[in-house]
Every structure is written in C-alpha cells, then in structure tokens.
Rosetta silent file (secondary structure, phi, psi, omega in degrees, C-alpha in Angstrom):
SEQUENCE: XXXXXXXXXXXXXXXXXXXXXXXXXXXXXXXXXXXXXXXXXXXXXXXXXXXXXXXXXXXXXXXXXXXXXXXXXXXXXXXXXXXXXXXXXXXXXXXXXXXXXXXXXXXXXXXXXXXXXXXXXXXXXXXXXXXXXXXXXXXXXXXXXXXXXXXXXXXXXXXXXXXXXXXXXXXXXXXXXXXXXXXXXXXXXXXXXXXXXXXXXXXXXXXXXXXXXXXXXXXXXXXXXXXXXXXXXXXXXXXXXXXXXXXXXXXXXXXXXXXXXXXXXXXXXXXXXXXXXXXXXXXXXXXX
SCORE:     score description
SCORE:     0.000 S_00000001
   1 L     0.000  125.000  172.977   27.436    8.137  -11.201 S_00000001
   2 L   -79.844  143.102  149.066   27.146    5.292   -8.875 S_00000001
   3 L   -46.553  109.584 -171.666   29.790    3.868   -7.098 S_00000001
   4 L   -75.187  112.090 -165.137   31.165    0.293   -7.791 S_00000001
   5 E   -96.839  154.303  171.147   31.842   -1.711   -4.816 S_00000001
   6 E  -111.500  129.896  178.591   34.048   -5.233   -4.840 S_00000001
   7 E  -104.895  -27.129 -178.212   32.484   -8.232   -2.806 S_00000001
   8 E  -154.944  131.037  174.365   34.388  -10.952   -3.452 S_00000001
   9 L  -136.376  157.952 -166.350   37.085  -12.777   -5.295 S_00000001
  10 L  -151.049  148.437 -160.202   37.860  -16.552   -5.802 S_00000001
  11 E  -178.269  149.740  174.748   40.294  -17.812   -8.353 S_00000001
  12 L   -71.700  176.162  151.873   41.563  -21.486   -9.076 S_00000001
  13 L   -58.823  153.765  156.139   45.099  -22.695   -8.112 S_00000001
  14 L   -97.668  135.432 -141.833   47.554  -22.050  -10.485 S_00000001
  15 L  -100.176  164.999  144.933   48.702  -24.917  -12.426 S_00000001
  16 L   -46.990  100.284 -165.196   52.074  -25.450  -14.850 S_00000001
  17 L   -85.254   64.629  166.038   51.004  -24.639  -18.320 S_00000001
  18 L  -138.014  170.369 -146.393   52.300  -27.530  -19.892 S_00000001
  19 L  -111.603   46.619  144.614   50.476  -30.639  -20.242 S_00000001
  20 L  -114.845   -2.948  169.892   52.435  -32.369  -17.040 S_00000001
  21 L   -59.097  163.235 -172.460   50.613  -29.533  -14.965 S_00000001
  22 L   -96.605   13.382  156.818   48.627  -31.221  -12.857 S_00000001
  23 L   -96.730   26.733 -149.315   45.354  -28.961  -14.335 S_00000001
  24 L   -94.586  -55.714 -177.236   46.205  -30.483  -18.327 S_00000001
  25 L   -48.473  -55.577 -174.103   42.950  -32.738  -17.429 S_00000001
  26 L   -82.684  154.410 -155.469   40.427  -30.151  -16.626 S_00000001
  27 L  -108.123  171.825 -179.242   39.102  -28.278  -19.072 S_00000001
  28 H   -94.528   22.903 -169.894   38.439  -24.884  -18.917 S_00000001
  29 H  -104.101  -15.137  148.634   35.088  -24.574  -18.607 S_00000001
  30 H   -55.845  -75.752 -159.684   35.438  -27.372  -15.416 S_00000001
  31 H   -60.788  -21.045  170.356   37.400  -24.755  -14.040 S_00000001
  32 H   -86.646   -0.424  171.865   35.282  -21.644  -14.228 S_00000001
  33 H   -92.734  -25.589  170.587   32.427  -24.131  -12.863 S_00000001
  34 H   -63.551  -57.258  175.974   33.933  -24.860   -9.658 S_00000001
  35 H   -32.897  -67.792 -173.048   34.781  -21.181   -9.450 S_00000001
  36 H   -67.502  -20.744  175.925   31.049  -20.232   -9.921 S_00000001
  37 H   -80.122  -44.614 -175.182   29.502  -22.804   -7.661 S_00000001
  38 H   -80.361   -4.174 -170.158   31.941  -21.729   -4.949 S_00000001
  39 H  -103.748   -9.942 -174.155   31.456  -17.973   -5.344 S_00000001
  40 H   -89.673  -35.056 -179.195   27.477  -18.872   -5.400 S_00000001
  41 H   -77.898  -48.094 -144.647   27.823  -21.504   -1.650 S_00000001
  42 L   -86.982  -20.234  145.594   30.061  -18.787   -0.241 S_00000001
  43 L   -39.246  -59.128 -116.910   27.724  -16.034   -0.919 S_00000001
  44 L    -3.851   92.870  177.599   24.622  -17.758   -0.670 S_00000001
  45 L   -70.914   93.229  151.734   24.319  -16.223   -3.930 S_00000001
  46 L   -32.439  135.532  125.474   20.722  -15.430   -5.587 S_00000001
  47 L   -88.198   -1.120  170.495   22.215  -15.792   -9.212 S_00000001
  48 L   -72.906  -22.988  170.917   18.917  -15.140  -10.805 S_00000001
  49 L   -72.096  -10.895  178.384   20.588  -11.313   -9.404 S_00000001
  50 L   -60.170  138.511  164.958   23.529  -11.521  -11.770 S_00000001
  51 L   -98.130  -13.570 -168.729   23.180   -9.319  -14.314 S_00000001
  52 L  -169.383  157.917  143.660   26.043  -10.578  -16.694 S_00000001
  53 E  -152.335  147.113 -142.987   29.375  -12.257  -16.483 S_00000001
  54 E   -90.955  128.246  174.177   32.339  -10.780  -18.104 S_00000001
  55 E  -151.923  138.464  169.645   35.648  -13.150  -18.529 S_00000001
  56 E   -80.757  119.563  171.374   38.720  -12.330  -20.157 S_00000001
  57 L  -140.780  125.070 -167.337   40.626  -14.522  -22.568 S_00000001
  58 L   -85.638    0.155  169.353   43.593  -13.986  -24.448 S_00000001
  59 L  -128.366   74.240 -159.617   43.167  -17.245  -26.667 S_00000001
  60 L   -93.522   61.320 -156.118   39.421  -17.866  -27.355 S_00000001
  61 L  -136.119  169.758 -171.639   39.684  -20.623  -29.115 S_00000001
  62 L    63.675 -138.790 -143.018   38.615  -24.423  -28.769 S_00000001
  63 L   -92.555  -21.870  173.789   37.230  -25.555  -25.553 S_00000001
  64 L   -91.369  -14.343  167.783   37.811  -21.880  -24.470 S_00000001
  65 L   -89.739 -128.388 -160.970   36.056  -20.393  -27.227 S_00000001
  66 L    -8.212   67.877  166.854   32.477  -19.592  -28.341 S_00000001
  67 L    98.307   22.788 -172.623   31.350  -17.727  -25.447 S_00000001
  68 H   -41.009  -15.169  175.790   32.809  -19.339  -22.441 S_00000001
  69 H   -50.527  -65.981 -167.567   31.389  -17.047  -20.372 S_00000001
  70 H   -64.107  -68.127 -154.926   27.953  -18.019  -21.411 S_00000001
  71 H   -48.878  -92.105  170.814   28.546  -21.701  -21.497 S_00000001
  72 H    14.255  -64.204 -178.635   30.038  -21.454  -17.760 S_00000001
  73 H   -69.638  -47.545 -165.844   27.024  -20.054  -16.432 S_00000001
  74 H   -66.146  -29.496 -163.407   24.726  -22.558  -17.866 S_00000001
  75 L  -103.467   15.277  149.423   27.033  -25.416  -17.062 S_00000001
  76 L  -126.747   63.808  161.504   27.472  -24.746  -13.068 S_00000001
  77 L    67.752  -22.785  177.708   23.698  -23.941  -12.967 S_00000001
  78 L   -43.957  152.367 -178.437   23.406  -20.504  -12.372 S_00000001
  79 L   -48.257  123.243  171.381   20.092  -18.975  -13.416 S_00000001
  80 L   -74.367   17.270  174.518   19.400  -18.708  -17.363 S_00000001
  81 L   -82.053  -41.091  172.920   18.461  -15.445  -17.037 S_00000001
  82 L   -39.242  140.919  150.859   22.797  -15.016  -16.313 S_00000001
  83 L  -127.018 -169.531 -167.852   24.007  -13.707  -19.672 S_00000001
  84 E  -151.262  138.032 -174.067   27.681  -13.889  -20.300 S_00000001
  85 E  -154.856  143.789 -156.539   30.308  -12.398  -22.564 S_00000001
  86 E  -122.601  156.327 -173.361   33.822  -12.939  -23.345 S_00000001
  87 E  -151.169  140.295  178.351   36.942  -10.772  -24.554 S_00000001
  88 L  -134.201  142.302 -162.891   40.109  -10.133  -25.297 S_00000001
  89 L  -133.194   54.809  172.756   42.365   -7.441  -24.846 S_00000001
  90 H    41.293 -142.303  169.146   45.632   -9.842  -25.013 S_00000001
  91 H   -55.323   -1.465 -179.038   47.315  -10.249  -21.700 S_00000001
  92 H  -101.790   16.838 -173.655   44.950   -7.121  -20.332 S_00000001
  93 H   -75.315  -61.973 -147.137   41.802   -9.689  -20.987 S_00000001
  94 H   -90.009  -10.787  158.393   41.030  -10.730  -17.742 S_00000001
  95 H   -48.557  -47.399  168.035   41.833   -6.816  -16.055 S_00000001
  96 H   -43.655  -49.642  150.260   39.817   -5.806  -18.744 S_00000001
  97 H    -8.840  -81.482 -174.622   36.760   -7.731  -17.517 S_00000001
  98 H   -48.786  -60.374 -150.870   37.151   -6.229  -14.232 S_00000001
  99 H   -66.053  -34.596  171.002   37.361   -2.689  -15.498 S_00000001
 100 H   -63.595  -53.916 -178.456   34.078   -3.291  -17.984 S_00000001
 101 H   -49.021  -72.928 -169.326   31.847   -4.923  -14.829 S_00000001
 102 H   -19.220  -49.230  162.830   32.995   -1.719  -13.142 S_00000001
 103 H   -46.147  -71.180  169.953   31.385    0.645  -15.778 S_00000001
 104 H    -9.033 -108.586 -175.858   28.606   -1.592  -16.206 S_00000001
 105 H   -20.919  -46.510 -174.257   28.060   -1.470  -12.895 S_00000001
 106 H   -94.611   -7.468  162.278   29.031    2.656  -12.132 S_00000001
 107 H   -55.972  -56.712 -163.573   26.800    3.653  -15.338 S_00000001
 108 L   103.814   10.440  178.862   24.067    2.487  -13.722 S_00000001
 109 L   -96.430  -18.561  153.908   23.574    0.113  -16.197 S_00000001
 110 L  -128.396 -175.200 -164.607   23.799   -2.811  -14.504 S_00000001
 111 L  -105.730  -69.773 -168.418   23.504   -4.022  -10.821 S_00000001
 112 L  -112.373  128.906  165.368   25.626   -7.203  -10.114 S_00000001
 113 E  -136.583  150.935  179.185   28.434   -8.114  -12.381 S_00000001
 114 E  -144.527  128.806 -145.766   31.091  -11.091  -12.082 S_00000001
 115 E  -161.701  125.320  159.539   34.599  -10.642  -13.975 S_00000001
 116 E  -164.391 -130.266 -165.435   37.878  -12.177  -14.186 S_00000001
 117 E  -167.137  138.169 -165.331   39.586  -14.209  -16.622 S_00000001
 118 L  -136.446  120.865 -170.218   40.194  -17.872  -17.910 S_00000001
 119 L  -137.452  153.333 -162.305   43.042  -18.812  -19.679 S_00000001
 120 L  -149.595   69.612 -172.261   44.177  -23.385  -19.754 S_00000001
 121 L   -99.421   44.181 -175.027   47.489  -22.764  -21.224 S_00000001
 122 L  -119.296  -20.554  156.644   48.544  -26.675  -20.329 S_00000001
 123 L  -108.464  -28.882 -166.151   45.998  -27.140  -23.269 S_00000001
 124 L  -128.187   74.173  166.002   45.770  -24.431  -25.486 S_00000001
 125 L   -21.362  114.137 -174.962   49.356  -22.655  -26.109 S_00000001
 126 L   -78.198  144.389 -161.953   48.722  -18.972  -26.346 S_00000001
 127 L   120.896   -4.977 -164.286   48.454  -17.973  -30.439 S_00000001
 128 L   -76.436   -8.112  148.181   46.885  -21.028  -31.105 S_00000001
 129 L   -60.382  -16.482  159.733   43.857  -18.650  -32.660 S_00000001
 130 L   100.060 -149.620  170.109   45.765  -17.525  -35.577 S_00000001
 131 L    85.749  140.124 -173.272   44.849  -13.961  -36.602 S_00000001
 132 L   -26.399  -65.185  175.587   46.453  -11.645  -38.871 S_00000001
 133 L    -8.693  -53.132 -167.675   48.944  -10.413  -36.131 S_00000001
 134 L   -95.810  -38.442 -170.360   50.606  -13.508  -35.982 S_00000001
 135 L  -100.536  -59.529  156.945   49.973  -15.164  -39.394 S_00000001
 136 L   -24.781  108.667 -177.744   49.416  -12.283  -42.419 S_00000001
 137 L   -88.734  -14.905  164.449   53.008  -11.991  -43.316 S_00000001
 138 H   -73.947  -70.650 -175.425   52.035   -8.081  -44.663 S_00000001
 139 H   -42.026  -33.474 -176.192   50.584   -7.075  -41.462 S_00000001
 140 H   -83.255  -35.723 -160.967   53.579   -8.027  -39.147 S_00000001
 141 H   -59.136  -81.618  156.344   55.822   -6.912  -41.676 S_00000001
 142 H    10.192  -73.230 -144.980   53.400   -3.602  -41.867 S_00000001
 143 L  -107.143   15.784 -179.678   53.245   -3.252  -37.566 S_00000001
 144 L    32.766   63.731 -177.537   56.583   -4.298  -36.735 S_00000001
 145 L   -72.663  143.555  122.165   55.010   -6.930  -34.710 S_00000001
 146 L  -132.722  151.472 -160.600   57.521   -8.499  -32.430 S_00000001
 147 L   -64.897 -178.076  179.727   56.178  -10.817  -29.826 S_00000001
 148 H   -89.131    2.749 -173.852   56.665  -10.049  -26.244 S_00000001
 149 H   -72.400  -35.391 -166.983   58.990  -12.985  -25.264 S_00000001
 150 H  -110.264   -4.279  139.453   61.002  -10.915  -27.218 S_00000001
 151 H   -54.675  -37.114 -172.499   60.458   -7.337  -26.098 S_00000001
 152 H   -75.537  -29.607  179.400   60.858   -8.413  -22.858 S_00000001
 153 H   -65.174  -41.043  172.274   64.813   -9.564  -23.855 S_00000001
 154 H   -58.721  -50.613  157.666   64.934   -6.340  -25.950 S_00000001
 155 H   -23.437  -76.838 -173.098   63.814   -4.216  -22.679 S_00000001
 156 H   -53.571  -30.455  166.936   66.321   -5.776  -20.708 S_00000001
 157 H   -86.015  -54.879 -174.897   69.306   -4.874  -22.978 S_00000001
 158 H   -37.988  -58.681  172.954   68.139   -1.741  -23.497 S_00000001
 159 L   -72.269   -9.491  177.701   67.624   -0.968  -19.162 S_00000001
 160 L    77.858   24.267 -157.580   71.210   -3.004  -18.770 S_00000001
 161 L   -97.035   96.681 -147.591   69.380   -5.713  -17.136 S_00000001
 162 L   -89.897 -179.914 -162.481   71.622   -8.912  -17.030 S_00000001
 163 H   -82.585  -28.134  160.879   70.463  -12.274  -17.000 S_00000001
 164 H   -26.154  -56.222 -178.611   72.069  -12.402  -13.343 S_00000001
 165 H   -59.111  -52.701 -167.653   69.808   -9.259  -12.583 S_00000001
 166 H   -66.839  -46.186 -161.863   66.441  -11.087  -13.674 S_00000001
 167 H   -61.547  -20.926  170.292   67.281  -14.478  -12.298 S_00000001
 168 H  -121.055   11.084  135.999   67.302  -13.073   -8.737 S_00000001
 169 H   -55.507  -48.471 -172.773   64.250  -10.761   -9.128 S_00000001
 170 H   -60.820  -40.502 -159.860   62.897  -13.781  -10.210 S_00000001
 171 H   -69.854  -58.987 -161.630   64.199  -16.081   -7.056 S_00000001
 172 H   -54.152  -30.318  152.556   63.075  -12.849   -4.615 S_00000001
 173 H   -27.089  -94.811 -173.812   59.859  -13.407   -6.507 S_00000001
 174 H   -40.301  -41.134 -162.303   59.454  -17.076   -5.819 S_00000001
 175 H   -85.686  -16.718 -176.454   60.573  -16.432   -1.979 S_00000001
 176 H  -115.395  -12.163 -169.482   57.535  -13.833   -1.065 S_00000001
 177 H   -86.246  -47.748  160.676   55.151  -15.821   -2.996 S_00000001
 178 H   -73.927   -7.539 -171.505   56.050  -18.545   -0.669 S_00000001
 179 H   -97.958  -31.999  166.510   56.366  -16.871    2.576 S_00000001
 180 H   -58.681  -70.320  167.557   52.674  -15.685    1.700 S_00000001
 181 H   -35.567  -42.712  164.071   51.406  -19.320    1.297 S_00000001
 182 H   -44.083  -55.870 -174.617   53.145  -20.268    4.292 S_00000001
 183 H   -68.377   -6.984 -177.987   51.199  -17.588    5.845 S_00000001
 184 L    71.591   27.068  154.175   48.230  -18.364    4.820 S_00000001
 185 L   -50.536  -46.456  179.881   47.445  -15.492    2.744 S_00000001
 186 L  -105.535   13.772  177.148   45.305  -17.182   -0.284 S_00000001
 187 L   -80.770    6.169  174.540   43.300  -19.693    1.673 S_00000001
 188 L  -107.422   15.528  152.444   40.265  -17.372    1.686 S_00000001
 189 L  -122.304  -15.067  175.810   40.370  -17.274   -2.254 S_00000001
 190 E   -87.077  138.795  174.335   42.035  -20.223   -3.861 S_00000001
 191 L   -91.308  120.683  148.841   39.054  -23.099   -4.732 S_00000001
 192 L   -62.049  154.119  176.515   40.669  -26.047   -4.934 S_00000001
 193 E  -120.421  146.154  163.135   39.580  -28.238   -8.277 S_00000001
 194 E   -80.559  136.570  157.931   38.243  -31.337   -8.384 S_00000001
 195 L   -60.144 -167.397  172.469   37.720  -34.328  -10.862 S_00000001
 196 L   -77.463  -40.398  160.223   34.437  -35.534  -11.583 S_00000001
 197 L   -71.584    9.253  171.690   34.900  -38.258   -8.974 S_00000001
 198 L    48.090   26.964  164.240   35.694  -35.209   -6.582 S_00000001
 199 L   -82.048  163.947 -176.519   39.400  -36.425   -5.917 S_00000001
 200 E   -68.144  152.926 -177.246   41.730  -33.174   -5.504 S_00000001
 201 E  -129.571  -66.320  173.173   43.219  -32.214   -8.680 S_00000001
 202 E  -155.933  150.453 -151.739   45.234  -29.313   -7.335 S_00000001
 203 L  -125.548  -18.398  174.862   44.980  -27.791   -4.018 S_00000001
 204 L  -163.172 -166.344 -146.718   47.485  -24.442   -4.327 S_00000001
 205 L   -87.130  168.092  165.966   49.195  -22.897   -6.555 S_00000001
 206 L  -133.133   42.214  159.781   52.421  -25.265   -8.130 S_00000001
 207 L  -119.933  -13.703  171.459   54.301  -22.639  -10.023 S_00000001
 208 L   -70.330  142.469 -177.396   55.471  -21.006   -6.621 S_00000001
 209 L  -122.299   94.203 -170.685   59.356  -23.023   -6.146 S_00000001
 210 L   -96.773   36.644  157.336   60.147  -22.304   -2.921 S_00000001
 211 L  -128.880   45.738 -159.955   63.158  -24.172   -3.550 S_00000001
 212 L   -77.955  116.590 -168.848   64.371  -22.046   -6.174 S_00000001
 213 L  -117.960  151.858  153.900   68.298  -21.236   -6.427 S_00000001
 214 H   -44.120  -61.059 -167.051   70.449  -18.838   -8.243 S_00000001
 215 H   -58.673  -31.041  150.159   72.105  -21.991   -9.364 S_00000001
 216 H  -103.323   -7.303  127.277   69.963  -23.399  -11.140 S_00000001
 217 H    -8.713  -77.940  159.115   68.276  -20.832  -12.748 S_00000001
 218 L     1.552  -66.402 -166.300   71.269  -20.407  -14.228 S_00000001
 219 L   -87.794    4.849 -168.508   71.782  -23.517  -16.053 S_00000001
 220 L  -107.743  124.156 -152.818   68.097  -23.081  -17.911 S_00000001
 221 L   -69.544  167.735 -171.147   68.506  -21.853  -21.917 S_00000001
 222 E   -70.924  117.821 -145.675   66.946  -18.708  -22.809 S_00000001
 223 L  -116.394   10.303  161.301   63.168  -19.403  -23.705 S_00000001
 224 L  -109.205    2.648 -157.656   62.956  -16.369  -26.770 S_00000001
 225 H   -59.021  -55.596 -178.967   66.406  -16.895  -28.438 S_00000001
 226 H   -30.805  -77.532 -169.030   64.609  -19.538  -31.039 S_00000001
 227 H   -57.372   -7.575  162.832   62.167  -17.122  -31.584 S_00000001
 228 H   -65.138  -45.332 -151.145   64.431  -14.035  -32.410 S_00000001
 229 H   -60.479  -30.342 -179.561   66.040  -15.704  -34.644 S_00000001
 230 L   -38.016   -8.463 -169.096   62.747  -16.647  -36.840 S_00000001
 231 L   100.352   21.004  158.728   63.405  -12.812  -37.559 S_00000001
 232 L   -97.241   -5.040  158.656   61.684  -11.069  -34.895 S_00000001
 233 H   -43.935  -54.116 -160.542   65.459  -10.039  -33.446 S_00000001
 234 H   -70.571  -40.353 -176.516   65.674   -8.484  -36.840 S_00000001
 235 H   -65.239  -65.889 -177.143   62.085   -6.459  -37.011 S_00000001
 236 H   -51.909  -46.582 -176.447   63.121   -5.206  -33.884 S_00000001
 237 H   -81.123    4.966 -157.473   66.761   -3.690  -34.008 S_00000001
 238 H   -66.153  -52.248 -173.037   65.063   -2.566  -37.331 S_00000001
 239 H   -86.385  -27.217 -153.391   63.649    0.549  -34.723 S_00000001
 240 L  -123.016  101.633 -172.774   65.815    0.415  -31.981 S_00000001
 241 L   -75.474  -32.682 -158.871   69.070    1.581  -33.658 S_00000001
 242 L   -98.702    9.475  160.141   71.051    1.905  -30.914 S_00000001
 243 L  -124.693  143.305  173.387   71.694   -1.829  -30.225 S_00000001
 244 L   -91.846  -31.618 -153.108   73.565   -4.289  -32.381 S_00000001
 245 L  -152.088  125.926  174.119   72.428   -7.686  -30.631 S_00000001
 246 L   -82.254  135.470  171.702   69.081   -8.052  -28.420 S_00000001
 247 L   -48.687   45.369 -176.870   70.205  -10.057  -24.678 S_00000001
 248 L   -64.400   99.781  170.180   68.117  -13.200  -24.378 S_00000001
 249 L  -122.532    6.168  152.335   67.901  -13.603  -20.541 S_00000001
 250 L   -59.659  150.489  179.757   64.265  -14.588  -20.131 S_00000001
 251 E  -144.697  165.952 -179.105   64.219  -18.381  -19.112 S_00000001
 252 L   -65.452   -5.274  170.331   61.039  -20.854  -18.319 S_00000001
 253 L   -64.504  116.967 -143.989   60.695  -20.647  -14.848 S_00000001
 254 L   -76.501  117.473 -175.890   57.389  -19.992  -14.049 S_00000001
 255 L   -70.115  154.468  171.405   57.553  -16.331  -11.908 S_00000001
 256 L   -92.294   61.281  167.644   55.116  -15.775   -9.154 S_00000001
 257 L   -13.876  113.195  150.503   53.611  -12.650  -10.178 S_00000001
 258 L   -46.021  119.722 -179.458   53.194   -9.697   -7.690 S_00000001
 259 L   -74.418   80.155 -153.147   49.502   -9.046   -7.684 S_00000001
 260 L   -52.510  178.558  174.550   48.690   -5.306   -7.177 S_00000001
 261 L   -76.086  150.601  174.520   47.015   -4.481   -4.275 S_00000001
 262 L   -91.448  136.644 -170.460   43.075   -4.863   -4.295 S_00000001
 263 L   -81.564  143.791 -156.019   41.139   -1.555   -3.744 S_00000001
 264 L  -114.852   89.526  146.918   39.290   -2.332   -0.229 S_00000001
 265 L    12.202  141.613 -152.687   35.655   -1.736    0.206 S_00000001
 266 L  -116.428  -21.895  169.738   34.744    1.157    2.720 S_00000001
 267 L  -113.159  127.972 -166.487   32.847   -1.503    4.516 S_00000001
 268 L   -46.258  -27.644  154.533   34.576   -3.607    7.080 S_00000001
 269 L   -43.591  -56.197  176.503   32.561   -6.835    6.118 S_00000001
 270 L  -108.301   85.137  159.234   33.979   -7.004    2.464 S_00000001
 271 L   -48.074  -41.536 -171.135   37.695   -6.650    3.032 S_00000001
 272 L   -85.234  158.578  162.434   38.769   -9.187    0.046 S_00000001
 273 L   -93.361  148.472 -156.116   39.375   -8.591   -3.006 S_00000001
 274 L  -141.114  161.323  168.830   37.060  -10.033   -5.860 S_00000001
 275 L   -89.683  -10.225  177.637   35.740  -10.676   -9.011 S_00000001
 276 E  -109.558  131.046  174.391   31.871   -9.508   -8.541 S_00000001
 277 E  -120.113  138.214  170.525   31.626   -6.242   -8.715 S_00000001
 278 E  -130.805 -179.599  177.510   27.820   -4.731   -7.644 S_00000001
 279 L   -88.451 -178.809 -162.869   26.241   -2.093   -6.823 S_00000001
 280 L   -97.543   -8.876 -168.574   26.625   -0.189   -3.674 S_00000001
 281 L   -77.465  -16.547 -159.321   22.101   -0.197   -3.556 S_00000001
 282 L  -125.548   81.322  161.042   22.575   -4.420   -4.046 S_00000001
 283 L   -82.052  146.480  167.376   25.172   -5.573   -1.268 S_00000001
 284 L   -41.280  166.932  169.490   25.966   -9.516   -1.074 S_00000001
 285 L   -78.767  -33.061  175.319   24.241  -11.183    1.418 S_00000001
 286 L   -78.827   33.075 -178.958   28.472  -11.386    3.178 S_00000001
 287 L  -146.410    5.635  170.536   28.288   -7.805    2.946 S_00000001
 288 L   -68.691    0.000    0.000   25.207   -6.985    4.667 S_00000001
C-alpha cells in the first residue's frame, strides 16, 4: 500500500455565520476559488496533476450544491481535466474528504488529491436541505432523531456539566485561540478573501473574542431551549430514563474550536498541515 503524504493546507478566515458576518457577501464558491488559486501560486501548482478534488458539505444545497467541488475547479481555472466530487457525512463532511483523498491516494488509485470542506452558514442555515431526517414525521419519530443542539444540553446534564462549567471552557477556549493569533500561528494558512474589486473582505478569523468574560456569557439565553421544547426534550428523556428535565446551557457564542494536531510529514520541507494529500512518488514542487 502506498503511503499518503500531506503537503499543504490553506483554509479561509472564519467568518460569523449570520448574515452580519462580514463573509454573508461571498458566496461559497468565491470562497473555495480564492482557496484554490492560492494553494495553486503557493505551490506553483501543475493542476493539470490533480487527480480529483474531494470537499465536504454538510448542507449541499443552493449555491453550495450541485457539485461544488466540480464547479470550484472550473471557476478558479484549474485544468478541466480536475474532476471534483462532493459529500456529506454531516458535521464529519469535510474530515471525511480528508480521510477519502487519503485512500484514494494510499490505494494507489490516485496520485494527487485536494480535500477539505465548505460550508457559508451566514447564507445557508444548516438543514436548509430538508431530508427525511429532519422533515418525515415517521422517520424521526421511527430514529429517535434529536438534533445535536440538543444532545449536547442532554450530555451535559447527564456528565453534571453546569452552564458555569461550559461558559469557562468556552472563555479558556476563546483565550488560546487568541494567544495563537497573537502569535502568529495561522498566518502561513489563512487566505484572506477578497471582493471582486479585490478590497479585503476578511483578513482573520472574527469568531475568536478575545475579549470574552464570564460575565457576559452569562447573561446570553440558552440557544436549544426553543428547540426542546418543539418535542425533541421529549424524544429524548423518552431513552434516557434517568433524567426528569434536560439542562439547556449551550449559548451562541461562537467557540474557537481546538483543532487536533496535524500528522507531520517525515520530510522537513512539508511541516504544515494541509488539504492535498499526494503521493509520496509525486512530491509538490515545496516539497522537493
């Protein structure tokens, strides 16, 4: 089996997803074009060598659906020879990606692959595809669906977690995400985006708060309580017997996800972690 090597990764800022972020203008197939142009200058990128590229999306619908992948490639230029293909595995979409270029790629079935994930949720509110899951009032009934806004409240009473507890994971959160930016930790992968007139759109991430308090955390309502009450509170204590009342102490502040670590290339040239995955017989041109 060959061995899959990582060459590079590049990734947009991250924006607010509500439509005062300051990415609600670009669409998302602007944003995977910037992405692809800059992973092609920073490279100097053959892209007639791609063999495919793989993007995750948990809402593939709209301006994000029919085949963004493909569209992407064609619309920042890349060689039409690129093919492209898109999927979703729910909040695992754009990990997913990665882990399919990997096969690809350790199969032997392909050479060069490029994989991540594109989600615009300052336009397209994830669910807004429909699908039995959500809508087919047998099927949820059926699956005990309940969404995860609300598993995550149910978790936390279940684990004892108070809202006290989250709210300064959350803060400690906010506080390393900023002390990284300070440091200058993501300036050799976030691409800033541009308009069309090539003014700045956004330049880092805006969901890091590095002025984030206990205190006002605090005062900001609970953002699944609504949605228990539609009756997915009820689906839920349906199985988990051993509570009377689920805890709603998630709230809207947008958390700064911890990132795992990226597995590091055996050769001292490609150090970052990335979204093109290749072979180890086809190194980048940065990795020669």
């Amino acid at each position: 089996m060959t061995e899959a090597f990582i060459y590079d990764h590049v990734r947009t800022p991250r924006g607010k997803g509500k439509k005062d972020g300051s990415l609600h203008q670009a669409t998302p197939v602007w944003l995977l074009r910037g992405l692809l142009r800059s992973l092609q200058s920073r490279l100097a990128l053959d892209t007639a060598l791609v063999d495919d590229v793989v993007l995750g999306c948990v809402t593939p619908v709209g301006e994000q659906g029919a085949d963004i992948a493909r569209t992407a490639v064609l619309d920042a230029g890349w060689a039409e020879s690129v093919a492209g293909v898109t999927l979703s595995r729910f909040c695992a979409s754009g990990l997913e990606a990665v882990n399919l270029a990997a096969a690809k790629v350790a199969s032997g079935f392909e050479d060069l692959v490029v994989a991540g994930g594109i989600e615009s949720m300052s336009r397209w509110t994830m669910g807004s595809d429909g699908g039995a899951w959500f809508m087919d009032p047998r099927i949820n009934s059926g699956l005990g669906f309940v969404p995860q806004g609300v598993s995550a409240d149910l978790i936390a009473t279940l684990e004892g977690f108070s809202r006290h507890d989250l709210d300064a994971y959350a803060l400690q959160s906010h506080q390393r995400a900023a002390a990284a930016r300070s440091a200058g930790h993501f300036k050799k992968s976030v691409v800033p985006v541009h308009d069309i007139a090539g003014l700045t759109m956004l330049a880092e991430d805006e969901t890091i708060r590095a002025s984030a308090t206990l205190e006002a955390m605090a005062k900001l309502e609970p953002s699944f309580a609504a949605m228990g009450a539609m009756g997915f509170d009820a689906t839920a204590l349906r199985k988990y017997t051993t509570i009377e009342k689920i805890a709603h102490v998630h709230h809207a502040v947008d958390d700064a996800r911890r990132r795992p670590a990226a597995r590091r290339s055996p050769r001292r040239a490609c150090r970052r972690p990335t979204s093109t995955c290749g072979r180890s017989t086809r190194p980048s041109p940065r990795c020669r």
